[in-house]
C-alpha positions, 0 to 999 in steps of 0.5 A: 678292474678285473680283479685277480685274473690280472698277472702283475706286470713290472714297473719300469722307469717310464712307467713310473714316470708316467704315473707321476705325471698323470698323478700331477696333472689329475685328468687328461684327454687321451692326445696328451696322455700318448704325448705324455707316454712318448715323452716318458720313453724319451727321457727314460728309454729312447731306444725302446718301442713305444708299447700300446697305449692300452698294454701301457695302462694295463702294465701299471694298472696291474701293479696299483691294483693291491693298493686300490688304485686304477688308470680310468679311462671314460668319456667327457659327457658333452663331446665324448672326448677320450679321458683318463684319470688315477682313480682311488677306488679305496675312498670317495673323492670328495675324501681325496680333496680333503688335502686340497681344500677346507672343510667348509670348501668340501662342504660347498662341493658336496652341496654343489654336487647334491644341486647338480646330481638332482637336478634334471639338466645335470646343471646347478647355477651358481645362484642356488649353490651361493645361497646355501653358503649359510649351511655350510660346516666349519668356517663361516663363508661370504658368498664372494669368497664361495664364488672364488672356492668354485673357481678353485674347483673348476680350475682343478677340474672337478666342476665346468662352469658354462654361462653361470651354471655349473655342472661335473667334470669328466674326472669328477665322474671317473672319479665318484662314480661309485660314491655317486650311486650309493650317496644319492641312489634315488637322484642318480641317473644311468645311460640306457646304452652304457649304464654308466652314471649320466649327468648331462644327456639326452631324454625320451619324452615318451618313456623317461630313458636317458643317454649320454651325448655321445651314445646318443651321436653313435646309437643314431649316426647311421639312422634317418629316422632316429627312435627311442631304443626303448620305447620305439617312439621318435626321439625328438632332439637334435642329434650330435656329432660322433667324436672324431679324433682324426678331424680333431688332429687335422683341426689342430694341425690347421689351427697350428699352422695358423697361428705360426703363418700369424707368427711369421707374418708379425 
């Protein structure tokens, strides 16, 4: 946020609509939230030119800041899909489940998150987080039921699982950014490109420094000879590709248009 330089704006019904939207939907990529946007004008005020994705958010964000809450937009640390998130920037989010989940789920989510953030893939199996169900506060939990409480996480989009590891979700990082740097200051891991806190990534082999994939993909794209920013030694990994959302609208398009030809045809 940018603290007190922001002038106010005002709030209008689709603005407010949309915030509520947003609130209920927790994290969305940044298609849905220009579809969500237009959905709001067309309830609310059809007549009127659609603002500025960015203007739009910055409207609102003016108005939440004296109540400690922010639009946030990041990345997702796999794929570098734009995402945004309400962020409550008063309180740690593992706080802010508390309304959705007992005390010994929360519990399990912090071990979850301690397994996750130490590690050095940015994953934690499901194995190792079960086995410290025995630890847990509150409520005594069965590993089956635990196994059903991660579930319940990754649905509400706090954890991703892939092939019986778990690692964070983008809105879990919007979201517990600042709360994972103060808890955990000697795990924590930071990109070298945007120093924001890292989760998954790429190393160097030479020097330790570390970048998200996606600044990985935009650091080397134009380079056939990719090499460590910090080091200068041959940056040994595969280089992916850059996030582009205009493929990414053709493809659904294409997909789109599959799947009605299919729904003709049958």
């Amino acid at each position: 946020m940018q603290g007190s330089s922001r002038r106010a704006g005002t709030m209008t019904d689709v603005h407010r609509r949309f915030l509520q939207l947003l609130m209920t939907h927790g994290v969305l990529e940044e298609w849905e939230v220009r579809r969500l946007q237009n959905h709001c004008y067309k309830v609310h005020d059809r007549n009127a030119t659609v603002d500025k994705l960015e203007d739009f958010i910055n409207n609102i964000n003016s108005v939440l800041e004296s109540l400690y809450i922010e639009i946030k937009k990041g990345i997702t640390e796999d794929d570098g899909r734009p995402i945004y998130a309400l962020v409550n920037l008063a309180t740690t989010s593992v706080s802010k489940m508390a309304t959705d989940f007992a005390e010994n789920e929360l519990d399990l989510f912090r071990k979850a998150l301690e397994l996750i953030v130490d590690s050095e893939t940015g994953f934690a199996s499901s194995t190792n987080i079960l086995n410290l169900v025995d630890q847990l506060k509150g409520k005594k939990m069965r590993k089956k039921e635990a196994e059903q409480v991660l579930q319940k996480f990754v649905q509400s989009k706090w954890l991703i699982e892939k092939e019986g590891e778990f690692t964070l979700h983008g809105r879990a990082i919007l979201e517990m950014e600042q709360f994972i740097r103060e808890t955990y200051p000697d795990a924590v891991k930071i990109c070298n490109i945007c120093h924001s806190l890292l989760i998954q990534g790429q190393s160097c082999e030479t020097c330790g420094i570390r970048m998200h994939l996606p600044c990985v993909a935009k650091y080397f794209q134009s380079t056939s000879e990719p090499r460590c920013p910090h080091c200068n030694d041959f940056w040994p990994h595969d280089i992916p590709e850059v996030f582009d959302p205009e493929k990414e609208r053709e493809a659904g398009i294409s997909k789109s248009s599959r799947k009605s030809l299919r729904t003709r045809q049958h």
